[in-house]
ZAVOVEX-819630 format. One record per residue (C-alpha): residue number from 1; x, y, z. Coordinates in nm, 2 decimals. Example, Ala and Ser with C-alpha at 12.3 -4.5 7.8 and 13.67 -1.06 7.14 Angstrom:
<rs>
  num      xx      yy      zz
    1    1.23   -0.45    0.78
    2    1.37   -0.11    0.71
</rs>
This chain:
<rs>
  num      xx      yy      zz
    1   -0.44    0.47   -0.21
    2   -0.58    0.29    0.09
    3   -0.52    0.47    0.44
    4   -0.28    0.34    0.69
    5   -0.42    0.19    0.96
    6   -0.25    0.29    1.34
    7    0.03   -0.03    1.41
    8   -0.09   -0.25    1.67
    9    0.08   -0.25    1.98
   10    0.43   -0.36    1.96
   11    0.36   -0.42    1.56
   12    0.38   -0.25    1.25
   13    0.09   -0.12    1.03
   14    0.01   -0.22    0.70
   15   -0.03    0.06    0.41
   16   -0.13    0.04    0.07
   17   -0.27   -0.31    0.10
   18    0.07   -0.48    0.02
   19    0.01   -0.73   -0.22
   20    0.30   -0.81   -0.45
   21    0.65   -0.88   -0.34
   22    0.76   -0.85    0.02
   23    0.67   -0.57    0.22
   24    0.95   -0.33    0.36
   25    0.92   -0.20    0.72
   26    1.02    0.13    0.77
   27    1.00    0.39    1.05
   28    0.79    0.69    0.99
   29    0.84    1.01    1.25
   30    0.65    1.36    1.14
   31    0.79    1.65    1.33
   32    0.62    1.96    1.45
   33    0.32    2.09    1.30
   34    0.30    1.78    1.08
   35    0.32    1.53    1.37
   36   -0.10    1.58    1.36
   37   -0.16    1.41    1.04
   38   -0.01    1.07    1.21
   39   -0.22    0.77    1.10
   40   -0.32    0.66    1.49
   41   -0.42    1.01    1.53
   42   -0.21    1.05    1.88
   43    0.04    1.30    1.79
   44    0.39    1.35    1.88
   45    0.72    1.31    1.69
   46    0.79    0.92    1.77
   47    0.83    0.71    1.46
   48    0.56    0.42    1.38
   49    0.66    0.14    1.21
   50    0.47    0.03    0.88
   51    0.49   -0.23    0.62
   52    0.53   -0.08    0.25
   53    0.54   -0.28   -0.07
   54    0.88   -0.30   -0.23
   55    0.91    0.04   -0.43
   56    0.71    0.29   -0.26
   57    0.88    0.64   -0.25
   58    0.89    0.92    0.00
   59    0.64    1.07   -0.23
   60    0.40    0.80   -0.18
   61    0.37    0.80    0.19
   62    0.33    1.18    0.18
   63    0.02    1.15   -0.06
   64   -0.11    0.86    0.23
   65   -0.05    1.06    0.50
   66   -0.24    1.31    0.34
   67    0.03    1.59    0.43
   68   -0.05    1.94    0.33
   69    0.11    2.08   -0.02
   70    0.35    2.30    0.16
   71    0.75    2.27    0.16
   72    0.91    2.01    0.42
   73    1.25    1.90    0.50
   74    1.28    1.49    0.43
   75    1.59    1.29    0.55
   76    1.58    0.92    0.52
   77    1.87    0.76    0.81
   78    1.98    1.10    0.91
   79    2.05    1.19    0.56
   80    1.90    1.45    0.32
   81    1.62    1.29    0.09
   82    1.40    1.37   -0.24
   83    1.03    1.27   -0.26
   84    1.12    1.00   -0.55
   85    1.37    0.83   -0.32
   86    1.28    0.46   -0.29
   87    1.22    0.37    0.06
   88    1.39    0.01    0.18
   89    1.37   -0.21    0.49
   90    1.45   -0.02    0.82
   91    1.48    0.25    0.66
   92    1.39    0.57    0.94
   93    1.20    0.83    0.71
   94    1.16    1.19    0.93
   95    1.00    1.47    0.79
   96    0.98    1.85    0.91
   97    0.79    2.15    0.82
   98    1.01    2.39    0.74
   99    1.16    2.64    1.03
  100    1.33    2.95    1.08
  101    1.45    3.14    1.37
  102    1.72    3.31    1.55
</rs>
């Protein structure tokens, strides 16, 4: 899979070199330990925007993010999620390490 590039300023970044169909834009926010692996490279928990061909799962942005192989917590619009979910347009895709505590 080709890497994502960092979105241009106000702008969304392309992934996967969309070629068929019409791409889907969708919010990306990595939380906590993850929010390192971030395409631009700057960190912190605020979503990106990035243009995704039709049909790309949760599964597929985790392999292009190159996240580690460790559990995570996935909710796609505030609502639990699977890795083979289908990701849609405006769809706001957060994902967590997993955390404990008291």
């Amino acid at each position: 899979m080709q890497e994502l590039a960092a979105p241009p300023p106000g702008g969304a970044a392309t992934a996967f070199g969309v070629e068929e169909g019409d791409p889907v834009k969708v919010d990306v926010a990595l939380f906590a330990t993850l929010a390192q692996y971030q395409p631009d490279g700057a960190g912190g928990r605020h979503p990106r925007t990035f243009e995704l061909p039709e049909g790309t799962t949760i599964a597929d942005v985790i392999a292009t993010f190159d996240l580690p192989d460790e559990p995570r917590v996935i909710f796609v619009n505030s609502r639990h999620a699977d890795e083979g979910d289908v990701l849609r347009e405006g769809d706001r895709l957060a994902i967590f390490p997993p955390v404990a505590g008291g």
